[in-house]
C-alpha positions as CSV (number, residue, x, y, z in Angstrom):
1,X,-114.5,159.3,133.9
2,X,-111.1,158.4,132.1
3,X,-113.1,160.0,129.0
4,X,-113.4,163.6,130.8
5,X,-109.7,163.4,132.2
6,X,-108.8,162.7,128.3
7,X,-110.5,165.8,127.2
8,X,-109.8,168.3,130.2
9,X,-106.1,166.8,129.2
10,X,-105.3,166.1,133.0
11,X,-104.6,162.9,134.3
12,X,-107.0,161.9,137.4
13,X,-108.2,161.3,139.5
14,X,-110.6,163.7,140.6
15,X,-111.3,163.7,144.1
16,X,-112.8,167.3,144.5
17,X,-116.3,168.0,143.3
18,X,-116.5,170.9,140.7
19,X,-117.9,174.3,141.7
20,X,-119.7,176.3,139.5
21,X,-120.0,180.6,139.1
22,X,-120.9,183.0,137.2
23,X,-120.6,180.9,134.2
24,X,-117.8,178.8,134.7
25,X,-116.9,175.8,136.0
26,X,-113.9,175.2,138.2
27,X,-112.9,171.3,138.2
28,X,-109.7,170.7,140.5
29,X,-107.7,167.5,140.2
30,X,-105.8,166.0,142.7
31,X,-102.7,166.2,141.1
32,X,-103.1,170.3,142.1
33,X,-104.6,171.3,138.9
34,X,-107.8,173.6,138.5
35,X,-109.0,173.6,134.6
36,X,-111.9,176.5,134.1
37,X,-114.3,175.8,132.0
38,X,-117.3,177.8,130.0
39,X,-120.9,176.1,131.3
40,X,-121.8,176.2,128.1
41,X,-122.5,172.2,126.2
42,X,-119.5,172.9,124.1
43,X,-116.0,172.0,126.1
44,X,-114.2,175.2,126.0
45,X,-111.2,175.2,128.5
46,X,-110.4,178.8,129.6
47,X,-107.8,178.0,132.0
48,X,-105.3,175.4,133.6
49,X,-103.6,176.5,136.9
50,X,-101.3,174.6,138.2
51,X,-101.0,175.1,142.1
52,X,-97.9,172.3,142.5
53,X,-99.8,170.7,145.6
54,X,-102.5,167.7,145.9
55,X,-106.0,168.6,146.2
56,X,-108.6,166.6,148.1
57,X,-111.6,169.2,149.1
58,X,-114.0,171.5,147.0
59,X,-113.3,174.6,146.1
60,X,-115.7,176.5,148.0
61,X,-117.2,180.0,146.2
62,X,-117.7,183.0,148.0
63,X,-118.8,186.3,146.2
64,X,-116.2,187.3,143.9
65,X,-113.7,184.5,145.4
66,X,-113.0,181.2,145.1
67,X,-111.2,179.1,148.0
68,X,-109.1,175.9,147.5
69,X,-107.2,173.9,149.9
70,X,-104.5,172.4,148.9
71,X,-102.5,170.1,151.1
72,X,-99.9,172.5,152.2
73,X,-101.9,175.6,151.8
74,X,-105.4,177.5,151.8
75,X,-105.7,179.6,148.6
76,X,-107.9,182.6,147.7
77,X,-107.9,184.2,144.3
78,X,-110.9,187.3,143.5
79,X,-111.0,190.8,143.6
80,X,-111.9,193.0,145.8
């Protein structure tokens, strides 16, 4: 575990499970950061957003949007 923080560069833990979609993986730590990843076998990070709020629950995928609670908040970022 303390390997993958090192390389996604975020310091755990990681409560959340990762969600996966349309070739990407979403890994949200609890410190309120989601890092995007290619599913490929090579570690490509494609994104870091920081959403400034703890996260305990999975992202949850539906269509074209993804869903993450935070503890203040409910997020949902697609398109339409």
């Amino acid at each position: 575990m303390v390997r993958v923080c090192e390389r996604l560069g975020v310091a755990g833990p990681y409560i959340a499970s990762p969600v996966a979609a349309n070739g990407r993986i979403y890994i949200p730590a609890n410190k309120g950061v989601i890092t995007v990843i290619n599913a490929t076998n090579e570690l490509n990070i494609l994104a870091k957003n920081d959403l400034n709020e703890k996260i305990y629950t999975t992202p949850a995928i539906v269509g074209n949007t993804i869903y993450i609670r935070t503890t203040a908040h409910l997020y949902a970022f697609g398109e339409n």
